[in-house]
C-alpha positions as CSV (number, residue, x, y, z in Angstrom):
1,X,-76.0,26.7,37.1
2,X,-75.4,27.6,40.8
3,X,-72.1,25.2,40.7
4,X,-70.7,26.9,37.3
5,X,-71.3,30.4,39.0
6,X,-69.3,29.7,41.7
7,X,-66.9,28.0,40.4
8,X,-66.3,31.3,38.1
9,X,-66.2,33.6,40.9
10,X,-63.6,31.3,43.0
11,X,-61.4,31.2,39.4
12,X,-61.7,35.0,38.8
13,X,-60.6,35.5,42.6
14,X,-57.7,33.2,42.4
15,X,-56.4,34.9,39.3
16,X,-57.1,38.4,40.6
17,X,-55.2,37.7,43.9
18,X,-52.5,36.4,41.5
19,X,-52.2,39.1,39.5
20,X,-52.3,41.5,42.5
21,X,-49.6,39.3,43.9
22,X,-47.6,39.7,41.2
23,X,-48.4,43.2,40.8
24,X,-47.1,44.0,44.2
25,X,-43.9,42.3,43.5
26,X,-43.6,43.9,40.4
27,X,-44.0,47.3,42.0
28,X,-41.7,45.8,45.0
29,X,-38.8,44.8,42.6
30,X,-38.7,48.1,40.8
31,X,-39.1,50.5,44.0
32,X,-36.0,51.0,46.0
33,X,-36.6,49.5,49.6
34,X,-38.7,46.6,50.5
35,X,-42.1,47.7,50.2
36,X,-43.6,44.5,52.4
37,X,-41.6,45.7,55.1
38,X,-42.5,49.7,55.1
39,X,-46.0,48.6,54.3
40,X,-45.9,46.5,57.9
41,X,-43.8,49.2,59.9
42,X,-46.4,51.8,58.8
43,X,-44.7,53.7,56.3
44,X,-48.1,55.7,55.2
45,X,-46.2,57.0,51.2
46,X,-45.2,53.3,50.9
47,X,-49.2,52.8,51.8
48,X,-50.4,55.0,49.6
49,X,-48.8,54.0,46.5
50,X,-49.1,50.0,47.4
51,X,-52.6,50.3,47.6
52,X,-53.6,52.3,44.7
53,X,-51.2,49.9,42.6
54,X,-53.3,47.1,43.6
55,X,-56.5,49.2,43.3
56,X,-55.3,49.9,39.9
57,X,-54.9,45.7,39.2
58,X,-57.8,45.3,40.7
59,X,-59.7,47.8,38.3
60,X,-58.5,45.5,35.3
61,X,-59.2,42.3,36.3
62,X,-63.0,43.7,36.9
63,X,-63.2,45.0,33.5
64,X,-61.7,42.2,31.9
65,X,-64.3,39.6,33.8
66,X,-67.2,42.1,32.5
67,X,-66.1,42.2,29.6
68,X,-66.2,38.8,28.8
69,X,-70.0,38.8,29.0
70,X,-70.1,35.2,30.7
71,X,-67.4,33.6,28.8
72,X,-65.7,32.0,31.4
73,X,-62.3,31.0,29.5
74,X,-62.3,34.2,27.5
75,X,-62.4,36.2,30.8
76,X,-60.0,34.4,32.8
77,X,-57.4,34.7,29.7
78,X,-58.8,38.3,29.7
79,X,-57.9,38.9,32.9
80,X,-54.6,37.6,32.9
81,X,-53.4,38.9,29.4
82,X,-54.2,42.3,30.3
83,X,-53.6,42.2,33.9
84,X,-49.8,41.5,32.8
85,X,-50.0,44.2,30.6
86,X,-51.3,46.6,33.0
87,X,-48.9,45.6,35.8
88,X,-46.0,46.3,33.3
89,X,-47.6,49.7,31.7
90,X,-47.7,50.7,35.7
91,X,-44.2,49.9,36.4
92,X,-43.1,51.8,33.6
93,X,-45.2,55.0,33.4
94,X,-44.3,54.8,37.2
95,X,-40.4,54.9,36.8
96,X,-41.3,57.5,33.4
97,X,-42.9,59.6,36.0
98,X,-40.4,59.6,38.5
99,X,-38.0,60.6,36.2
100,X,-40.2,63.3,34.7
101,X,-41.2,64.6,38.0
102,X,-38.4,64.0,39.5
103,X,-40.1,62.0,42.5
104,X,-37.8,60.1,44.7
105,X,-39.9,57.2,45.1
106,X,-37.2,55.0,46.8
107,X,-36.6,57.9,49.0
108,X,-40.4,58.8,49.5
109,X,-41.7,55.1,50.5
110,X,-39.4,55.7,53.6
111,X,-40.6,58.9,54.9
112,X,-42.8,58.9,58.2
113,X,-45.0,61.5,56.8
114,X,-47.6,61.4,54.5
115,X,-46.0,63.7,51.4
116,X,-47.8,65.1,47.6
117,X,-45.0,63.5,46.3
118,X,-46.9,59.6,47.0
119,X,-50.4,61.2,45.6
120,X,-48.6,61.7,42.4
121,X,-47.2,58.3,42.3
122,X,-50.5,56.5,43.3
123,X,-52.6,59.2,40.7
124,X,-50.6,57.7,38.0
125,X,-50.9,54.0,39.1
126,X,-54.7,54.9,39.0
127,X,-55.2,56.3,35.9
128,X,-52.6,53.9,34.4
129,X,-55.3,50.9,35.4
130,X,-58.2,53.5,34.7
131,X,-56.8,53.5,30.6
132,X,-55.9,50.1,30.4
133,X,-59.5,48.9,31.7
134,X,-61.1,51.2,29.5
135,X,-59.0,49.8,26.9
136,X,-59.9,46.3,26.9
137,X,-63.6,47.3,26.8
């Protein structure tokens, strides 16, 4: 019993620290700049909307996992189904809103000042995650 429980926890933390990963690149690939880069030279919008993006995947993959009520396979395929779905419902509602709002997000992740306009980016990476974890409940 002890055994099986770990073994689920170090399964759901390998495929949430995938999904993150590939969150992070998916966010990386679709936001001008290199967001590794800015996130290491201290660029605090570039901050800001990295971490709530992975906040957001993290949210998901939580939900997922509890949602699967002990059913290790179930939750694991859970978690990665919707984690995908959520990474790309947050890279899209994230370029919809930057066109809507007419955010410069490629511009903004640069900045050396901490602007509104990254709050507004990392609000909708939140409540992006926030709907689809509610969702899969």
């Amino acid at each position: 019993m002890l055994g099986q429980g770990v073994g689920a926890i170090v399964l759901y933390a390998v495929v949430g620290l995938l999904l993150m990963l590939v969150a992070f690149f998916a966010i990386d690939l679709t936001t001008p700049g290199r967001l590794n880069e800015l996130v290491r030279a201290g660029k605090p919008n570039a901050v800001v909307i990295t971490s709530s993006g992975l906040f957001s995947m993290a949210l998901i993959v939580v939900v997922a996992i509890y949602n699967a009520s002990g059913r290790l396979l179930e939750g694991l395929i859970g978690a990665v189904v919707f984690g995908l779905v959520g990474i790309v419902a947050q890279v899209v509602a994230v370029r919809v809103l930057e066109w809507v709002a007419r955010v410069q997000i490629g511009q903004l992740v640069h900045d050396d000042e901490l602007t509104a306009g990254s709050f507004v980016v990392a609000a909708a990476h939140l409540a992006l995650g926030l709907v689809v974890a509610v969702s899969i409940i």
